[in-house]
C-alpha positions as a Markdown table, in Angstrom:
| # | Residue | x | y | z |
|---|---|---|---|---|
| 1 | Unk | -16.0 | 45.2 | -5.9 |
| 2 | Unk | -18.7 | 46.1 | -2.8 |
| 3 | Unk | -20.5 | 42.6 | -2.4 |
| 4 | Unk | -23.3 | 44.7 | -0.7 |
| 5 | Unk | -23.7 | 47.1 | -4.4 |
| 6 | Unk | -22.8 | 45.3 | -7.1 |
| 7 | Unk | -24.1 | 45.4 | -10.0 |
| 8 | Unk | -23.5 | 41.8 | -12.0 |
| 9 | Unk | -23.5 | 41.0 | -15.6 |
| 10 | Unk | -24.3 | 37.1 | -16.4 |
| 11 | Unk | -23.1 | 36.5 | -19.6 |
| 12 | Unk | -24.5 | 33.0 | -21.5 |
| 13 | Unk | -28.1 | 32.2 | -21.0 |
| 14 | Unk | -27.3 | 28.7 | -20.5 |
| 15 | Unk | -28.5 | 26.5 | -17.9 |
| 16 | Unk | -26.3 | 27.9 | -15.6 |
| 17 | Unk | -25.8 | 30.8 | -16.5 |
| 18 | Unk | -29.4 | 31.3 | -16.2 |
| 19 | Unk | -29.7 | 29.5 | -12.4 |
| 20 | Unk | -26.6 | 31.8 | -11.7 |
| 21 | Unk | -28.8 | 34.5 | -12.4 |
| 22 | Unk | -31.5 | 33.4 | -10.5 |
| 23 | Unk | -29.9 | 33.1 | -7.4 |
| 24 | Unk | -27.6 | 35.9 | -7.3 |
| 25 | Unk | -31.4 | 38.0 | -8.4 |
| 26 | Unk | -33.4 | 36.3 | -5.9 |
| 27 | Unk | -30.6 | 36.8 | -2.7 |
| 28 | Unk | -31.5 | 39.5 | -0.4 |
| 29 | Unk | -28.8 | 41.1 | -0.2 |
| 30 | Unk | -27.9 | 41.2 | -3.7 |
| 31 | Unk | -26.9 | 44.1 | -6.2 |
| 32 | Unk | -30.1 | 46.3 | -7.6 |
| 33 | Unk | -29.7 | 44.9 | -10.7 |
| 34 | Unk | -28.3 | 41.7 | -12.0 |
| 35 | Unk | -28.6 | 41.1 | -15.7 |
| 36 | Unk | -28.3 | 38.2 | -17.5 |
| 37 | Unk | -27.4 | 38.7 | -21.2 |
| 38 | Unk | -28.3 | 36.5 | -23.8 |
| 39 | Unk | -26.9 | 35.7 | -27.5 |
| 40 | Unk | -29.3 | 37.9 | -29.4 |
| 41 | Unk | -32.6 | 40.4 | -29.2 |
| 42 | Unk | -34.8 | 37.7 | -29.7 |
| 43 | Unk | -33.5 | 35.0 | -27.3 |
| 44 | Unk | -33.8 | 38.0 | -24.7 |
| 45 | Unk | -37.2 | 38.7 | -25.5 |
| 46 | Unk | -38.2 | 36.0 | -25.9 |
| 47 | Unk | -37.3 | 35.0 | -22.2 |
| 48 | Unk | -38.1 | 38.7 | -20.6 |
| 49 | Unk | -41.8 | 38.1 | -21.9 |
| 50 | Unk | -42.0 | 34.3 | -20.8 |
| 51 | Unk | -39.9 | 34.7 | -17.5 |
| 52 | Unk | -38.4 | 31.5 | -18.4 |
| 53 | Unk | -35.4 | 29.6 | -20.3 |
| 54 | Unk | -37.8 | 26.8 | -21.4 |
| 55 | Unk | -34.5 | 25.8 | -23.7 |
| 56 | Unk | -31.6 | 25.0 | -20.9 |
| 57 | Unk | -33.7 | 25.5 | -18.1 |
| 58 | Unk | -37.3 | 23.8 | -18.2 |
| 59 | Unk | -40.1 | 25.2 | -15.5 |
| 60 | Unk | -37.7 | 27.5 | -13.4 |
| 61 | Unk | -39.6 | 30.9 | -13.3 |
| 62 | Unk | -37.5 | 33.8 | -13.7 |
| 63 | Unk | -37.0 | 36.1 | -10.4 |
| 64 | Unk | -38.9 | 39.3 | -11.5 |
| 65 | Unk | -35.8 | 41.4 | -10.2 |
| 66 | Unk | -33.7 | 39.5 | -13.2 |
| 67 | Unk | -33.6 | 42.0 | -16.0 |
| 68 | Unk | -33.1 | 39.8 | -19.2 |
| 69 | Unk | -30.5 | 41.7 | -21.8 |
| 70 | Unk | -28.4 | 41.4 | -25.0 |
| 71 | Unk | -26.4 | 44.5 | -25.1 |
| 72 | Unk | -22.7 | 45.4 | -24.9 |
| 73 | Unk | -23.8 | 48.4 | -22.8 |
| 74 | Unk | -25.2 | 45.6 | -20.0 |
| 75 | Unk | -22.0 | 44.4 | -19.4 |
| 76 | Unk | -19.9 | 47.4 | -20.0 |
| 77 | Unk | -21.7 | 48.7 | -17.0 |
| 78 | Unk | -21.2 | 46.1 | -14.6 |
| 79 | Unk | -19.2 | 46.1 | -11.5 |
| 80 | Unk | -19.0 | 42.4 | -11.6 |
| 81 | Unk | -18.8 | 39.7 | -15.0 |
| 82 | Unk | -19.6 | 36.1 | -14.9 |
| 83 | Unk | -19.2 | 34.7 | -18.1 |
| 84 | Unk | -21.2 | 31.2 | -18.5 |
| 85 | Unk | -19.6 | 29.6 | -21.4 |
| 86 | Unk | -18.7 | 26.6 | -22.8 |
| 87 | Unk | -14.6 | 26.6 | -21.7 |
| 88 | Unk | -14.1 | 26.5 | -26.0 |
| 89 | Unk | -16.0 | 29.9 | -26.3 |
| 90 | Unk | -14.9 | 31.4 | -23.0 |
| 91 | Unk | -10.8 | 33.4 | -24.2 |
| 92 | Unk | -13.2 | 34.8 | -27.6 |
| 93 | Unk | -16.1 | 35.7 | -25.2 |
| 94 | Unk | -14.0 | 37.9 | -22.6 |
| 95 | Unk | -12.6 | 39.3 | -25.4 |
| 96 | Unk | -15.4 | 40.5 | -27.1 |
| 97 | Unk | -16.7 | 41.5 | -23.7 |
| 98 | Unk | -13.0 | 43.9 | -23.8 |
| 99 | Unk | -13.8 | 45.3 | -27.3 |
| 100 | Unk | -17.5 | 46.4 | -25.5 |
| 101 | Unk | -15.8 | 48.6 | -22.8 |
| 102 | Unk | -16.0 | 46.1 | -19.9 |
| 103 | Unk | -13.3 | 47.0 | -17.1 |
| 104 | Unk | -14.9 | 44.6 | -14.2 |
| 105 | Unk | -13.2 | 41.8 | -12.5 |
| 106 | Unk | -14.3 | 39.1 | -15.0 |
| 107 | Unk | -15.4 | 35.8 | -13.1 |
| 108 | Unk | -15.8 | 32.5 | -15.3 |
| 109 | Unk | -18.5 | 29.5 | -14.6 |
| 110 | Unk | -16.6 | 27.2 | -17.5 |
| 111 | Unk | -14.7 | 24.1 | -16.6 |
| 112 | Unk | -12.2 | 22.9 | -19.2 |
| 113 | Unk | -9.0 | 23.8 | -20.9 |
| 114 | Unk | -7.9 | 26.3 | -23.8 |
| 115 | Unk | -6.0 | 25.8 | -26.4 |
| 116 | Unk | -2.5 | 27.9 | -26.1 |
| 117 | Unk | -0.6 | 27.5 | -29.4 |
| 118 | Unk | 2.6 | 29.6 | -27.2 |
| 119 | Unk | 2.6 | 26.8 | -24.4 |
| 120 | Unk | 5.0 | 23.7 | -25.3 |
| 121 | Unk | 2.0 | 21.4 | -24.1 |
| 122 | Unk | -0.2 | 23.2 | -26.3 |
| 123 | Unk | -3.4 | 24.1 | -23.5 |
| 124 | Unk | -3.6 | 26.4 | -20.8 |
| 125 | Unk | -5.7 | 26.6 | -17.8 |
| 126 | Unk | -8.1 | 29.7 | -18.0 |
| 127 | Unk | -6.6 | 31.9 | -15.9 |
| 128 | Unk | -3.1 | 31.4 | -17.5 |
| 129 | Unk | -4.6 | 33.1 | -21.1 |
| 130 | Unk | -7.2 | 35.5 | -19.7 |
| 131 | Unk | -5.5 | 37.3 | -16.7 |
| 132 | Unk | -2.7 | 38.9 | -18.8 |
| 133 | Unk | -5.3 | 40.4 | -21.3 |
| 134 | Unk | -7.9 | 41.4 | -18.6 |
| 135 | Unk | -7.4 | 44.7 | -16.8 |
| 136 | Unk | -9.0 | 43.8 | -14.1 |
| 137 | Unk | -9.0 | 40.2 | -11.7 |
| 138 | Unk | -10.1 | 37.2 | -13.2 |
| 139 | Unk | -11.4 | 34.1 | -11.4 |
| 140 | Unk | -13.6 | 31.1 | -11.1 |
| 141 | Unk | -16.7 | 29.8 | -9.2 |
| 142 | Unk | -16.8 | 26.1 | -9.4 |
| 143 | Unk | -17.6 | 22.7 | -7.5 |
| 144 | Unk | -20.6 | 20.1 | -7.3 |
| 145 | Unk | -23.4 | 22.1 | -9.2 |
| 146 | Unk | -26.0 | 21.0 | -11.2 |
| 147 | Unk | -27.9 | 24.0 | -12.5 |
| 148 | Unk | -31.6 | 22.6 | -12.0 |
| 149 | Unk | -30.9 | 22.3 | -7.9 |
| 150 | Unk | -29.2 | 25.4 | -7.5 |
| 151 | Unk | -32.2 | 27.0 | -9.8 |
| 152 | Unk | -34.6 | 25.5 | -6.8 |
| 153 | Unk | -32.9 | 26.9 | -4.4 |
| 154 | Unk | -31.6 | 22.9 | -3.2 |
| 155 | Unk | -28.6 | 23.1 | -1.1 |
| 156 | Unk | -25.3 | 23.5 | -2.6 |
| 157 | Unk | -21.7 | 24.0 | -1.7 |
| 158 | Unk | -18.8 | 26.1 | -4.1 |
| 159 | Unk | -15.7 | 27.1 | -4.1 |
| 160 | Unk | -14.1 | 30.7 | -5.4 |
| 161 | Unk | -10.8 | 31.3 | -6.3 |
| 162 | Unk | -9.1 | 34.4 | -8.4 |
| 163 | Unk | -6.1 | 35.5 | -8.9 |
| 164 | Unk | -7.0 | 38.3 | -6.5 |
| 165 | Unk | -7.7 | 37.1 | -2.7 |
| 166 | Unk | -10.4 | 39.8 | -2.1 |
| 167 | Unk | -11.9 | 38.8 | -5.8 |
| 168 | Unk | -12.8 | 35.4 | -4.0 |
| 169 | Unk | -13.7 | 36.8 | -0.8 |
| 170 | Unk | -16.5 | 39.0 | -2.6 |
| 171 | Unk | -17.5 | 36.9 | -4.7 |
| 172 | Unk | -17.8 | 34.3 | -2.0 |
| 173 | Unk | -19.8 | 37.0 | 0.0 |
| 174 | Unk | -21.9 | 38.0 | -2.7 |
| 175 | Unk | -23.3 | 34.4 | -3.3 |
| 176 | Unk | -23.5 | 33.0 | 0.2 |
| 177 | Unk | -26.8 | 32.6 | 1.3 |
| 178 | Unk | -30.3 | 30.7 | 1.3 |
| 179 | Unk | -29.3 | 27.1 | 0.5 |
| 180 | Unk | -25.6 | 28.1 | -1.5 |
| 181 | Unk | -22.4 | 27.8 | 0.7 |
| 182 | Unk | -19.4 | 29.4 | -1.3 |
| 183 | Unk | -16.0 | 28.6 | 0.4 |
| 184 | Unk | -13.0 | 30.9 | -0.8 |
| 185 | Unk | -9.4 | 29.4 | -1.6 |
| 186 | Unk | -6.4 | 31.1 | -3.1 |
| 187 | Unk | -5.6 | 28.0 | -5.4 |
| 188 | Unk | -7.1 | 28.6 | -9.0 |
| 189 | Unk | -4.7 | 26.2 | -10.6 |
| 190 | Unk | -6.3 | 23.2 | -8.4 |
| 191 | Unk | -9.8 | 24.8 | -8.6 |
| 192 | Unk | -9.4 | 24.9 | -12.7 |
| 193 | Unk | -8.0 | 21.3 | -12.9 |
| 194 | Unk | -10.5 | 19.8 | -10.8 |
| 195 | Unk | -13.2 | 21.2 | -12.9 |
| 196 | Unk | -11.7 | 20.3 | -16.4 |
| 197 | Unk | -10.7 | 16.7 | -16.0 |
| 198 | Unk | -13.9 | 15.5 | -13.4 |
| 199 | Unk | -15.4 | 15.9 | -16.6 |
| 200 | Unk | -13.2 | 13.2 | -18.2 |
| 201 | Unk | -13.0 | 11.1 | -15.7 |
| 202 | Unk | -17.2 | 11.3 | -15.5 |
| 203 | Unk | -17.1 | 9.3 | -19.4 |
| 204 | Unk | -15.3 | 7.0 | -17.7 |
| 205 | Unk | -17.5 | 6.4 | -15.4 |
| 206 | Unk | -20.3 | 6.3 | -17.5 |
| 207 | Unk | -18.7 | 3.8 | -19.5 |
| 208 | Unk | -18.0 | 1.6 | -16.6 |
| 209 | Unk | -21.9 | 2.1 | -15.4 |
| 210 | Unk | -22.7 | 1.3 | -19.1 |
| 211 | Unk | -20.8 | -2.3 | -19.1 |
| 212 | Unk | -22.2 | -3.0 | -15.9 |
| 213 | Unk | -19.1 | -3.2 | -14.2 |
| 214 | Unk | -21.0 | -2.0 | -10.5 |
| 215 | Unk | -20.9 | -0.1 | -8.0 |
| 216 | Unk | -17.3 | -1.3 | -6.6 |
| 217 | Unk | -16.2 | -0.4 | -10.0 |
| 218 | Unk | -17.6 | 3.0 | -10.2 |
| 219 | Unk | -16.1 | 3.7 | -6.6 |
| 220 | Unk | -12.4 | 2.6 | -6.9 |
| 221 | Unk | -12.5 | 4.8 | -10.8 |
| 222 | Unk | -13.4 | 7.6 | -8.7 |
| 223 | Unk | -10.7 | 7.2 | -6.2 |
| 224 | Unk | -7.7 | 6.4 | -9.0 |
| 225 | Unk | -9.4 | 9.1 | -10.8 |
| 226 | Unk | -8.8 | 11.2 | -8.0 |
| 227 | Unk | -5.5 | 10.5 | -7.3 |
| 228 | Unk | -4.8 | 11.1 | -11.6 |
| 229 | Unk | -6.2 | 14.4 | -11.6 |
| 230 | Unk | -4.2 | 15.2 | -8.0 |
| 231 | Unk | -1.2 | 14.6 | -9.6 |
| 232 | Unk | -1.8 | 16.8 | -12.7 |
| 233 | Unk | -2.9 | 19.6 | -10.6 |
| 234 | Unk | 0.4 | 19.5 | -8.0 |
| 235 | Unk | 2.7 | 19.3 | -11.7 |
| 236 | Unk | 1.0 | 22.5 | -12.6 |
| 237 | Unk | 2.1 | 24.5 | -9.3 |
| 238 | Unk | -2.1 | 23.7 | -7.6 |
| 239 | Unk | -2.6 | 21.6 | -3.9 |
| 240 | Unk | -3.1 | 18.4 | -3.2 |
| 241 | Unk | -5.7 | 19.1 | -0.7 |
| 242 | Unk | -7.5 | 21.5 | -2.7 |
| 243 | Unk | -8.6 | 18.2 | -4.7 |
| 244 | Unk | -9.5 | 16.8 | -1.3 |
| 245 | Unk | -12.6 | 19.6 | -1.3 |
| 246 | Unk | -15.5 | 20.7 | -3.4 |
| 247 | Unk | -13.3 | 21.6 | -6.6 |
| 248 | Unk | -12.2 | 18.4 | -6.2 |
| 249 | Unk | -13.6 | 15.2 | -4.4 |
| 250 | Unk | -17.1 | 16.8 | -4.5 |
| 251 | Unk | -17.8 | 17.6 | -8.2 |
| 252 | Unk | -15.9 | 14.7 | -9.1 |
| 253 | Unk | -18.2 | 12.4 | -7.2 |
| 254 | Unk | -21.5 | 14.2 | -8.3 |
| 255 | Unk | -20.8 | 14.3 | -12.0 |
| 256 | Unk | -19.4 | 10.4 | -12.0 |
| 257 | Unk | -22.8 | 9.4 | -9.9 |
| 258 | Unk | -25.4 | 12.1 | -11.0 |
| 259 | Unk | -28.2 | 11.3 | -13.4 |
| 260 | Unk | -28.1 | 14.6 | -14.7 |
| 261 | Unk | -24.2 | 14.1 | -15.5 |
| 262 | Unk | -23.6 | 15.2 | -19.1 |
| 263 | Unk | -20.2 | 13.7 | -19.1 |
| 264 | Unk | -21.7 | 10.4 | -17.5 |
| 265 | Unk | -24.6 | 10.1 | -20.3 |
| 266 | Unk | -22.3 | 10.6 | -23.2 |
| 267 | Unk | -20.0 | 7.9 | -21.3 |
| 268 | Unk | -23.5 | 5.5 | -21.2 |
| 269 | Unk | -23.9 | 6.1 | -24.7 |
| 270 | Unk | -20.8 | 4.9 | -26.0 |
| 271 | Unk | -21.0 | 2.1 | -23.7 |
| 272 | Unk | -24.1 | 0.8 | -25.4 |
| 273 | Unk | -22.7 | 1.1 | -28.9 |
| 274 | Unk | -24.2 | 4.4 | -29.8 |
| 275 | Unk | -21.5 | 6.7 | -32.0 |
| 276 | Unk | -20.1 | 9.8 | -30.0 |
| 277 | Unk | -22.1 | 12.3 | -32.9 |
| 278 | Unk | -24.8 | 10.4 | -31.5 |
| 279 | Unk | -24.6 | 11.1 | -27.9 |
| 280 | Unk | -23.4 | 14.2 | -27.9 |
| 281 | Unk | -26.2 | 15.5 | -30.6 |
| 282 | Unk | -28.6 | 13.5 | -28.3 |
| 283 | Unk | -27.5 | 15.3 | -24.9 |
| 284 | Unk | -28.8 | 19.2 | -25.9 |
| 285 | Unk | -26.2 | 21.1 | -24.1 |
| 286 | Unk | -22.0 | 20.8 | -24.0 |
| 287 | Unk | -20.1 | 17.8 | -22.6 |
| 288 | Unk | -16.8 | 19.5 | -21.5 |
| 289 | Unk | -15.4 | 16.2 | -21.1 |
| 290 | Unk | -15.2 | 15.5 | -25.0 |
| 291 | Unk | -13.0 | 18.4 | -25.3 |
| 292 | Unk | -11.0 | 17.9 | -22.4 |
| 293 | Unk | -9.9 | 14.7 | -22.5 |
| 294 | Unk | -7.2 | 15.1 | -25.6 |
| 295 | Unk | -6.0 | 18.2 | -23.9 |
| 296 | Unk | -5.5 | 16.5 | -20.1 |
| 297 | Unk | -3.8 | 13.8 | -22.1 |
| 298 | Unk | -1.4 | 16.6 | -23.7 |
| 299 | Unk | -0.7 | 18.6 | -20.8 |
| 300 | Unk | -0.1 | 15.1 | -18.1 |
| 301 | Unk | 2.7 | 13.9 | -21.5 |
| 302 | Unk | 4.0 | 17.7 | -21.0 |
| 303 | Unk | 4.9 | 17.1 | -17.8 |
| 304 | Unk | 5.5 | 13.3 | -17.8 |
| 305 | Unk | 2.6 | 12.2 | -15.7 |
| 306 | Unk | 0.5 | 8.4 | -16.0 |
| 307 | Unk | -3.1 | 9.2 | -16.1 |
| 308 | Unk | -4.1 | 5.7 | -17.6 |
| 309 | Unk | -8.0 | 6.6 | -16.9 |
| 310 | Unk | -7.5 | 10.0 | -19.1 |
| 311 | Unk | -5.6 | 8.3 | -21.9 |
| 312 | Unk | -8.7 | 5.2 | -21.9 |
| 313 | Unk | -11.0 | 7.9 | -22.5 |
| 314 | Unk | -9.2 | 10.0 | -25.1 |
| 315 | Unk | -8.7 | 6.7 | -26.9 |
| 316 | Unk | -11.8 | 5.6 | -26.7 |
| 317 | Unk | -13.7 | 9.1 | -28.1 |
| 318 | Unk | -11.1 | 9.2 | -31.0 |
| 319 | Unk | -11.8 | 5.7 | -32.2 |
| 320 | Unk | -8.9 | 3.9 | -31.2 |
| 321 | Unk | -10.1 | 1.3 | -29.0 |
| 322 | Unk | -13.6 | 0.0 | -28.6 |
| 323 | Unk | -15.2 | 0.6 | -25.0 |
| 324 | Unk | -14.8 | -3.1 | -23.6 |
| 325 | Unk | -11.7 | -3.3 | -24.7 |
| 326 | Unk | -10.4 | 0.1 | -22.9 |
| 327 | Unk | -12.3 | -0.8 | -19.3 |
| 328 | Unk | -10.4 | -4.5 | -19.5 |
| 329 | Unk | -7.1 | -2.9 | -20.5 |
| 330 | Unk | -7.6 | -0.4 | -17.1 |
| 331 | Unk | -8.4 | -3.5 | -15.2 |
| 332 | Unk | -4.7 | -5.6 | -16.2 |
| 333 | Unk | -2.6 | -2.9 | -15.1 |
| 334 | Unk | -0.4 | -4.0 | -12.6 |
| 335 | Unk | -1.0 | -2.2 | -9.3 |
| 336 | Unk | 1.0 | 0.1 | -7.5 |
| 337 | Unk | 1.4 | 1.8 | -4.1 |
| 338 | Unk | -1.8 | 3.5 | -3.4 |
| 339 | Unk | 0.1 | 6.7 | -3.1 |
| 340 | Unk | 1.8 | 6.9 | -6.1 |
């Protein structure tokens, strides 16, 4: 893929999808064309005449150099495909986008895991189901992002990673610029963990803010969190420092702190008694967390790894355990070498 001529299909019209779309139309040095293809005719129309996702993506305008589609033949087409998905639609997604003719390196905004019925733990980072059915690279953008700021052109800092080093590098290239840093690493495993269970570890936050335990609180689950989802990423073959950087540390700490945290509203919600139908039917978009958490659980089991702050979520949003009682269980287990 030429960074400098590429044409780039946005698939999922999405929050961010859409602020995906905005930048990468609104850069300088960006392809002719970048599309961004919605569900059906009438959601595209609908926001090709108003020049605006009112939906996901309230008072944003629409760059005019955005074309706004809904056909197979947009992404067919494309030298580049970003699929913006919830991480449950995103193995059906590329392969409808297959069946439509698309050839492109195929590049994923979703953080989460899929199920992988073949696997002994059951789920499967991204990469691990899609690369061997895509005929092209495969890869993912991810880090500290919420759509709104990067929409408004607020500064912002990702990381890309494929399973193809020059995938990243382009895509890196192709989205540097104006207030968005994009830093390249050739660690997808760590990148995809560090996306999938922040958003777990973000409920648990939230519940923690909920009951008031403070800030002291809030900053020593981020730290254990951390070093849970470290240990997760290393037993899947990722880096340890790879969850030192944005993939890691920095959209961990933005979605456990950040008002605009799905994950953290849905973990305030349980917190003051509301059911988990709720607040998620309350929230308006996907909470990746809710899915994630019973998977993370399965695949740390699978390879025999404690992630008590996980396991407290997944409890608590299957019914097991009520919300105080989960928090007080974290805080009476005995304490161990930090490093461990």
């Amino acid at each position: 893929m030429n960074a400098s001529r590429a044409e780039v299909a946005v698939v999922g019209a999405g929050a961010w999808g859409t602020a995906f779309a905005c930048h990468l139309a609104a850069r300088a040095h960006a392809s002719p064309r970048v599309t961004l293809v919605a569900r059906t005719r009438e959601r595209a129309e609908a926001m090709a005449r108003a020049r605006s996702n009112e939906r996901y993506l309230p008072g944003v305008r629409l760059p005019d150099a955005l074309a706004i589609d809904h056909r197979d033949e947009a992404v067919a087409d494309a030298d580049l495909v970003v699929v913006a998905t919830p991480a449950g639609a995103l193995e059906e997604t590329a392969a409808a986008l297959a069946r439509s003719g698309a050839r492109a390196p195929l590049v994923w905004l979703s953080k989460g895991f899929l199920a992988a019925p073949e696997r002994q733990a059951g789920v499967a980072l991204a990469h691990q189901r899609i690369a061997p059915r895509w005929p092209a690279p495969v890869g993912i953008v991810s880090g500290p992002s919420f759509a709104g700021e990067v929409a408004r052109g607020l500064p912002t800092a990702l990381a890309s990673s494929a399973t193809d080093a020059s995938l990243a590098a382009s895509v890196a290239a192709l989205l540097r610029g104006d207030a968005l840093r994009v830093y390249e690493t050739d660690d997808i495993v760590g990148v995809e963990v560090g996306g999938a269970v922040k958003n777990v570890l973000a409920i648990a936050a939230g519940l923690a803010d909920g009951l008031g335990c403070g800030h002291n609180a809030r900053a020593a689950l981020i730290t254990r969190g951390l070093a849970e989802v470290s240990r997760l990423a290393v037993a899947e073959g990722g880096r340890r420092e790879t969850l030192m950087g944005l993939a890691g540390l920095g959209d961990l700490v933005l979605t456990c702190t950040g008002d605009a945290s799905r994950n953290r509203r849905v973990g305030l919600g349980l917190a003051r008694g509301d059911s988990l139908e709720t607040v998620v039917a309350g929230l308006g978009h996907v909470a990746e967390g809710v899915h994630a958490a019973r998977a993370t659980v399965a695949l740390a089991r699978h390879h025999g790894i404690e992630m008590p702050i996980v396991e407290a979520v997944d409890r608590v949003l299957a019914g097991e355990v009520p919300v105080r009682e989960a928090v007080e269980a974290l805080l009476r287990r005995e304490p161990r070498a930090e490093g461990a």
